[in-house]
Each structure stands twice: as structure tokens, then as C-alpha cells.
C-alpha positions as CSV (number, residue, x, y, z in Angstrom):
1,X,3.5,-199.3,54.6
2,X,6.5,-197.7,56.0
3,X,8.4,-197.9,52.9
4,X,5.6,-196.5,50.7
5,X,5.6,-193.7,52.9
6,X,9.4,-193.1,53.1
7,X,9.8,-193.5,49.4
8,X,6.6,-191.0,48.9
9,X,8.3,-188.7,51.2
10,X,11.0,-188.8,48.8
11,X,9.2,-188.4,45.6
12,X,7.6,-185.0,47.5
13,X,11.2,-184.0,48.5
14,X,13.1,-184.5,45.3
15,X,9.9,-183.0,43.0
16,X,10.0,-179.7,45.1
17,X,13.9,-179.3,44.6
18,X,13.4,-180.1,41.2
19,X,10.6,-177.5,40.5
20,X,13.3,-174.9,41.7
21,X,16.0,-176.2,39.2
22,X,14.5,-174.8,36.0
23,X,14.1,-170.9,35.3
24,X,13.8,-168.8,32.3
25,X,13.6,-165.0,31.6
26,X,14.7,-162.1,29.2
27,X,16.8,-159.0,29.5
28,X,17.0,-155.8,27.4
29,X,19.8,-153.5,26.6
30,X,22.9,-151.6,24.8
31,X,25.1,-153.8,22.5
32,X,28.1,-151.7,20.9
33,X,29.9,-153.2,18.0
34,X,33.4,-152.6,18.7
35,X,35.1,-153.0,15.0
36,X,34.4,-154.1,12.0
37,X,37.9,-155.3,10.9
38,X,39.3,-151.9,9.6
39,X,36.1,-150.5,7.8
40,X,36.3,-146.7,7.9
41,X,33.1,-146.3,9.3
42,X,31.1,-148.7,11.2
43,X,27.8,-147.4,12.8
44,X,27.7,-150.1,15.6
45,X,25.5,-148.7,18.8
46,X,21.7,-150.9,18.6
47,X,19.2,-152.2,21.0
48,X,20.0,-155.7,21.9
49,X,17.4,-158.4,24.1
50,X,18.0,-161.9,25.0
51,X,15.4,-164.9,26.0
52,X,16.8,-167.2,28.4
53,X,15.6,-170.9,29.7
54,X,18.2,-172.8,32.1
55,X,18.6,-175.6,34.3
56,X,20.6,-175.3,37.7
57,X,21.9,-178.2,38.8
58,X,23.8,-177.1,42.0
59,X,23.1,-173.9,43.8
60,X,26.5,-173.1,41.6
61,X,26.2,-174.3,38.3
62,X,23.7,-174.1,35.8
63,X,23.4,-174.1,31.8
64,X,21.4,-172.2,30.1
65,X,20.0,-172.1,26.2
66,X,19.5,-168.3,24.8
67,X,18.0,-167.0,21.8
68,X,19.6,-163.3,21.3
69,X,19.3,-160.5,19.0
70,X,22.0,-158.3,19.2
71,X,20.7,-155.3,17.1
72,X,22.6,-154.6,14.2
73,X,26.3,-153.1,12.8
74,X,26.2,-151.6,9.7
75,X,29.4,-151.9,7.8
76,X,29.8,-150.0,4.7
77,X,33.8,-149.1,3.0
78,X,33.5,-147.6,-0.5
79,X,29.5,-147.9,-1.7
80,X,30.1,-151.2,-0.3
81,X,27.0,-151.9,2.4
82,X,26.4,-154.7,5.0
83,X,23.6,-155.2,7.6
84,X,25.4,-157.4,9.3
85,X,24.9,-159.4,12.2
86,X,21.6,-159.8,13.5
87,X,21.1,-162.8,16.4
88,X,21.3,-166.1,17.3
89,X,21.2,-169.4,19.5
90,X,23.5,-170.5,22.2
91,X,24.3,-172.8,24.8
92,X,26.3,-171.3,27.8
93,X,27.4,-172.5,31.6
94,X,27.3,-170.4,34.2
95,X,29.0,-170.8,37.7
96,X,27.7,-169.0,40.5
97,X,28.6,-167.5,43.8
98,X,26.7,-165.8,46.2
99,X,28.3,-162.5,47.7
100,X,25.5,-160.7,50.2
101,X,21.5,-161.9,51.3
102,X,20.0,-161.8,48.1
103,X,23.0,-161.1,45.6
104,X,24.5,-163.6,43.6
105,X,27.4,-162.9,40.6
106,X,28.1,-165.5,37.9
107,X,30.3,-166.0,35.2
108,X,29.1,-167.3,32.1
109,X,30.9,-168.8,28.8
110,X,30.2,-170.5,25.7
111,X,29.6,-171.1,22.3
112,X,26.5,-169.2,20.3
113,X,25.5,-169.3,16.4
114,X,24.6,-166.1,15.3
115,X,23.8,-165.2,11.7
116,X,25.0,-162.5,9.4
117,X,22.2,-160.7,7.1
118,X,23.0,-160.1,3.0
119,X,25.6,-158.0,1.8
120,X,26.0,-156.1,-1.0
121,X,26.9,-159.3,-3.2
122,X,23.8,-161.3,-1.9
123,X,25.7,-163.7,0.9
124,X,24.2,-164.2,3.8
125,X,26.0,-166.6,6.7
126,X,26.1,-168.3,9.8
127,X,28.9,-168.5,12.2
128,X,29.5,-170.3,15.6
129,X,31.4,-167.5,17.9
130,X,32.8,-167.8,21.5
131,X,31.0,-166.3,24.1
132,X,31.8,-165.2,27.6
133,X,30.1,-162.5,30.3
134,X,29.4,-162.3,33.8
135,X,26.5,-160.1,36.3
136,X,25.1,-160.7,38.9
137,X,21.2,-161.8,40.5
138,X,18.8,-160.3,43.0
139,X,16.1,-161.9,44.7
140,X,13.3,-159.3,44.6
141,X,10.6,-162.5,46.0
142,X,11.5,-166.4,46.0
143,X,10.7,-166.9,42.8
144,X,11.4,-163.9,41.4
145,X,15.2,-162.1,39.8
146,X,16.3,-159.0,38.8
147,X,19.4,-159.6,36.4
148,X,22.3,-157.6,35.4
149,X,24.9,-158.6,32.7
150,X,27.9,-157.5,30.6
151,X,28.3,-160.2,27.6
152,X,30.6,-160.0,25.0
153,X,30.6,-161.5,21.4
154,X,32.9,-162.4,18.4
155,X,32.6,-163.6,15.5
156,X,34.0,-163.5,11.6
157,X,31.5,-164.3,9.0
158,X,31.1,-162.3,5.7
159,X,34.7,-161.3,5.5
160,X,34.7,-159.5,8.6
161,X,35.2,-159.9,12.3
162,X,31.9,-158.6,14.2
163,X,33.1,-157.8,18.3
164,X,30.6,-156.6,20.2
165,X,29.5,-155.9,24.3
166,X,26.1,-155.9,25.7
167,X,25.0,-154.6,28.9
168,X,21.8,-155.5,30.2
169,X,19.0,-155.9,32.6
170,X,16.5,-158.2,32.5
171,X,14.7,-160.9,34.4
172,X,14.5,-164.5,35.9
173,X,11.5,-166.9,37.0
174,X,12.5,-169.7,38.8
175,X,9.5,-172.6,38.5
């Protein structure tokens, strides 16, 4: 008897620390294309969102999967027009580190695969990019975040090299 209980007290114990490992959430906000390698004119300012689900195994590490769209830059040189980039996937790790009651920063880094809309010629493409940020967490209730970020993004697909920054807010519920 004593070792059903102890080993149901256990089941009880790990399933409530496990309900708090996995979150998910989304975040809104301003993603500037920085260049788009040496066009003369590259309208690059767009509304950007991301939707998040991660796992946090530690109280300072976690992985995350994201689905993004980060707007779009629109190239164009000479009559020649692009839409450009347009979203992807990605798989990112984040390490934490708490700083006040409440507040927690994180870095974040990784790879995404983002894909490029038609050009003028009829290509479309798909690229892996690197993939870094970092921002920070606030507890508004237990389960419940606010989330700040600054992300940035590269990538070279249809003969140019996209570069862009996001800055976001957004938000995370932890199950």
C-alpha cells in the first residue's frame, strides 16, 4: 500500500510540473527590411505576427517551434519587381534568466525556413536562414505572459539577401 501511494504521489507531482512545461502564444509587430542587396529602392517597413508553441524543460531553457509572417519587402531595380519574402517555420532555443519578481529576459537562436513569393521571371523559393533575438517575459497571473522581443532575420533566396528586425509584443499561456 505504501508504495502505491508513494509512487501515486509521484505520478501527481511529476504531472503538475509537467502541465507547466508546455506554453504557446503569439505576438504582433514592426518588421523593417534592412537591404535588399544594393537595389535602389526597397520599400521594406510591414506588419509582422508570429505563433508560438514551446516546451521548457528547465526554468532556463526551452525550445520553441514558430510559424511567422514577416510582412513583406518589395524589391524592384529597373521595371524589375519582387514581393519577396513572406513567412515561415522555425525551430529556436531559448535560455532564460530571471532579473526582478515577475521579469524574465531570454535569448533565443536558430534556424527558420521562410519562403520567397514570385518574381518578375516566375521563381518562387524557399531558404533556411539563421535566426537570433532576445526580450524579455512578465507574469501578469500564473499562467498568464506579456512578451516583448527584438528578432532578427537573414536570408538569400531569389538572388537577393533579405535582412530584416522585428520588434514585438505578444503573449504566452503556460498549460
Amino acid at each position: 500500500m505504501k508504495k502505491f501511494l508513494f509512487g501515486a504521489a509521484l505520478f501527481a507531482a511529476s504531472s503538475a510540473s509537467f502541465a507547466q512545461a508546455y506554453y504557446a502564444g503569439a505576438s504582433m509587430g514592426r518588421n523593417v527590411f534592412s537591404d535588399c542587396a544594393g537595389m535602389p529602392h526597397c520599400s521594406g517597413n510591414s506588419t509582422g505576427f508570429k505563433v508560438h508553441a514551446g516546451y521548457r524543460f528547465t526554468p532556463s531553457f526551452a525550445t520553441e517551434m514558430v510559424y511567422f509572417d514577416l510582412g513583406r519587402a518589395d524589391p524592384y531595380s529597373a521595371g524589375v519587381f519582387s514581393t519577396g519574402i513572406r513567412g515561415g517555420v522555425g525551430l529556436h532555443a531559448l535560455g532564460f534568466l530571471p532579473f526582478a519578481k515577475d521579469w524574465s529576459g531570454f535569448a533565443r537562436f536558430g534556424l527558420n525556413l521562410a519562403g520567397a513569393d514570385a518574381d518578375a521571371r516566375g521563381r518562387g523559393e524557399r531558404a533556411a536562414g539563421a535566426f537570433f533575438g532576445m526580450g524579455f517575459d512578465y507574469e501578469i497571473q500564473r499562467n498568464l505572459m506579456l512578451r516583448g522581443e527584438v528578432e532578427r532575420y537573414r536570408y538569400d533566396m531569389l538572388d537577393e539577401n533579405y535582412r530584416s528586425t522585428n520588434v514585438s509584443v505578444g503573449v504566452k499561456y503556460r498549460f
